[in-house]
PLY file of the C-alpha trace (Angstrom):
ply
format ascii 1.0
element vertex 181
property float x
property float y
property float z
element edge 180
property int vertex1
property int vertex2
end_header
72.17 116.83 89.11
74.86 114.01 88.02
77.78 116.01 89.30
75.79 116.91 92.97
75.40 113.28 93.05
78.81 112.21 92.66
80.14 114.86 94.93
77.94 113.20 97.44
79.21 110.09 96.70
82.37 110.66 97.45
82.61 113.03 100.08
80.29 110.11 102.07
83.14 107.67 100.99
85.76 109.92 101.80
84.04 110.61 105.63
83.16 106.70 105.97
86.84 106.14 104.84
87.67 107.61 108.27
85.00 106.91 110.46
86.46 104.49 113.12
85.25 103.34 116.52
87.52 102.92 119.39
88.11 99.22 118.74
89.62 100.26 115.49
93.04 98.47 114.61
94.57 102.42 114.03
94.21 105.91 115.97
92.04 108.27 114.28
92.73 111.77 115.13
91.64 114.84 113.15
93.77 117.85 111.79
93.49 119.43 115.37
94.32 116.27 117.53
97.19 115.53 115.27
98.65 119.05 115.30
99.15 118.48 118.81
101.43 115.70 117.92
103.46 117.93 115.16
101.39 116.41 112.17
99.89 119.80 109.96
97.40 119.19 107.49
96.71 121.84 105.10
95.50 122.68 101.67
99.32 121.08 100.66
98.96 117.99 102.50
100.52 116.48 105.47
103.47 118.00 107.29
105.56 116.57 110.22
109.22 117.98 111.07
110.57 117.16 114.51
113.71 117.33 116.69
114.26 114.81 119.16
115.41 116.16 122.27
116.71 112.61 123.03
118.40 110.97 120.21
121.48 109.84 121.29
120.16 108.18 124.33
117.33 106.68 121.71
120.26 105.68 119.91
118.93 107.38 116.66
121.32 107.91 114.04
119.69 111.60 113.23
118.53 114.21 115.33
115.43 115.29 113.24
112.95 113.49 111.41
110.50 115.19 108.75
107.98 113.68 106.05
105.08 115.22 104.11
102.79 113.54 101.49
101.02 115.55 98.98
99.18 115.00 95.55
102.46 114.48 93.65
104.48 112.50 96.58
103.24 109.87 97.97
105.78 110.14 100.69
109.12 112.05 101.09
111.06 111.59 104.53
113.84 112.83 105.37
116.50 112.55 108.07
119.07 114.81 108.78
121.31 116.52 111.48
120.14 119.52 113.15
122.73 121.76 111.67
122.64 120.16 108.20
121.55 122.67 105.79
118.62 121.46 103.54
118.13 122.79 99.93
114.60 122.00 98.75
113.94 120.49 95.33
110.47 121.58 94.91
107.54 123.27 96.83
106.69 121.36 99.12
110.13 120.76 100.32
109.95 124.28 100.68
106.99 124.38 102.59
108.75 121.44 104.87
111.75 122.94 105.21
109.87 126.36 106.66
108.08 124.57 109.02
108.81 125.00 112.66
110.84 122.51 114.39
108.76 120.06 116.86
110.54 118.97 119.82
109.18 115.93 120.55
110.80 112.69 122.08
107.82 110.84 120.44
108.65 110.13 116.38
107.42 108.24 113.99
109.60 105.11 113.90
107.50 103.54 110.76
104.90 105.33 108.32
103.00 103.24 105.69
99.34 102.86 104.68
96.93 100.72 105.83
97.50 98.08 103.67
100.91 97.29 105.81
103.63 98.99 102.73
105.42 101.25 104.30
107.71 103.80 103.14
109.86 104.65 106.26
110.50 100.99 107.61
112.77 100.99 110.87
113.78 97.15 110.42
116.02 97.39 113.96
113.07 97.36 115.87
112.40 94.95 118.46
109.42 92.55 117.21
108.00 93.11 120.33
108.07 96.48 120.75
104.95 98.49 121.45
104.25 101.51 119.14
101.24 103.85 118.93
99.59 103.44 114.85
97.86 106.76 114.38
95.64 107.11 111.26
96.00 110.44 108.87
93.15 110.85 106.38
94.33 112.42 103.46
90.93 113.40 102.90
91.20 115.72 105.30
94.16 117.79 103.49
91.29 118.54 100.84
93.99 117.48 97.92
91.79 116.61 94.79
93.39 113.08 94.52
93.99 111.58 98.12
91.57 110.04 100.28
93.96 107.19 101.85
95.07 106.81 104.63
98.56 107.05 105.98
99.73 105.50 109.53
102.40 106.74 111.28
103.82 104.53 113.82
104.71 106.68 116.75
107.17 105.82 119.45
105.95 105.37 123.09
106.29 108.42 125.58
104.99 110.19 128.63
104.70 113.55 126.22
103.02 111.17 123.56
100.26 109.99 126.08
99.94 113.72 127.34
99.62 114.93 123.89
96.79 112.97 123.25
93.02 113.96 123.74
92.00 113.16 127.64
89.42 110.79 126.67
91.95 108.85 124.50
93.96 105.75 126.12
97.14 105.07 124.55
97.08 101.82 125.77
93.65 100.73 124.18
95.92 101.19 120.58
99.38 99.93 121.32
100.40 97.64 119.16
103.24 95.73 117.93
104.99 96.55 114.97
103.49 95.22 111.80
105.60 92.59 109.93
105.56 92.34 106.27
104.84 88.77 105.15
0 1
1 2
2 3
3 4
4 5
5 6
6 7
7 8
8 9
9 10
10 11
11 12
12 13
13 14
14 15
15 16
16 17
17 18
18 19
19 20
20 21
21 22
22 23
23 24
24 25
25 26
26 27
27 28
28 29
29 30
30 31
31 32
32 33
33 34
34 35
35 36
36 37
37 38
38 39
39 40
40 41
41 42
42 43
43 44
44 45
45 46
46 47
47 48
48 49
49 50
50 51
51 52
52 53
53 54
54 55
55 56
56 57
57 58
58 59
59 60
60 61
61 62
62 63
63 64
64 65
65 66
66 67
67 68
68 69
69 70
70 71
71 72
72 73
73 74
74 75
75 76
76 77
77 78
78 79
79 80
80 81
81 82
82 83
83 84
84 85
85 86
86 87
87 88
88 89
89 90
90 91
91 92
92 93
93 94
94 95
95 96
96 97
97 98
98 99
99 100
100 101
101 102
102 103
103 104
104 105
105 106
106 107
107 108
108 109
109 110
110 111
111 112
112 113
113 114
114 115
115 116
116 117
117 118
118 119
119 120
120 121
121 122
122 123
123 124
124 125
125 126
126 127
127 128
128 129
129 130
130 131
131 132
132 133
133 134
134 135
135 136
136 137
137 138
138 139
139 140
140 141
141 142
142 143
143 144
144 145
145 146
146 147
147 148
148 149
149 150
150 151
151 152
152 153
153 154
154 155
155 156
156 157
157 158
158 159
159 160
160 161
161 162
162 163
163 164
164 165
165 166
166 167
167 168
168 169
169 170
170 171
171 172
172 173
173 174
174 175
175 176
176 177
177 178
178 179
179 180
């Protein structure tokens, strides 16, 4: 009876954890929604590994962007060239490193928590430029020890806004970058 009880406990805080409404600071989006943007959750966690068609005009210094965040990293990102050859140090770099290339000319530009840390920081942005925060629930990934929540800060696109849901303005969640104080 004590254990049923518990598990109810937390899988209500895990689903209130991620319950938003759409004046919410941060873009919730479940596993399907965000597959459409190149984010995978599985049983492994959260998976993102993208090309940008556009990089040089973006003035990025890499063509390709990837990240995943499991139960034993937090967060590992990585950015490399499209014909740099990656050697992965553990599983889920391996499971990364298999994963088929987006091709996106939206990218995350910043991913932290919602607490503001952030572990890919872009610091050249412009203070004033807009970005899209979309929320990841770890608790969705159904790892045994995560039920945060990661935001990935996603540039600004046409393809981002038609990658979205239909009911979902992109507008009604732009916001500017956040600033650590």
């Amino acid at each position: 009876m004590k254990f049923r009880t518990l598990l109810a406990i937390g899988i209500f805080t895990a689903l209130i954890s991620c319950q938003t409404t759409k004046n919410s600071e941060f873009l919730f989006l479940n596993a399907k929604q965000l597959n459409s943007l190149g984010i995978e959750l599985n049983a492994n966690g959260v998976f993102y590994k993208n090309f940008n068609p556009n990089w040089k005009e973006s003035h990025e210094k890499y063509s390709c962007l990837g990240f995943y965040s499991s139960n034993n990293d937090y967060l590992k990102t990585f950015h490399y060239a499209e014909t740099d050859t990656l050697k992965p140090s553990n599983g889920n770099d391996s499971l990364l490193f298999q994963k088929e290339l987006s091709h996106n000319d939206f990218y995350p530009l910043i991913i932290g928590n919602t607490q503001g840390q952030q572990s890919l920081d872009n610091k050249t942005l412009p203070l004033d430029m807009k970005l899209l925060p979309v929320a990841i629930c770890m608790s969705e990934t159904k790892l045994s020890n995560r039920n945060d929540t990661l935001i990935v800060w996603f540039k600004s696109t046409a393809a981002l806004k038609k990658a979205l849901p239909k009911d979902i303005k992109m507008e009604d969640y732009l916001k500017t970058r956040p600033v650590k104080k």
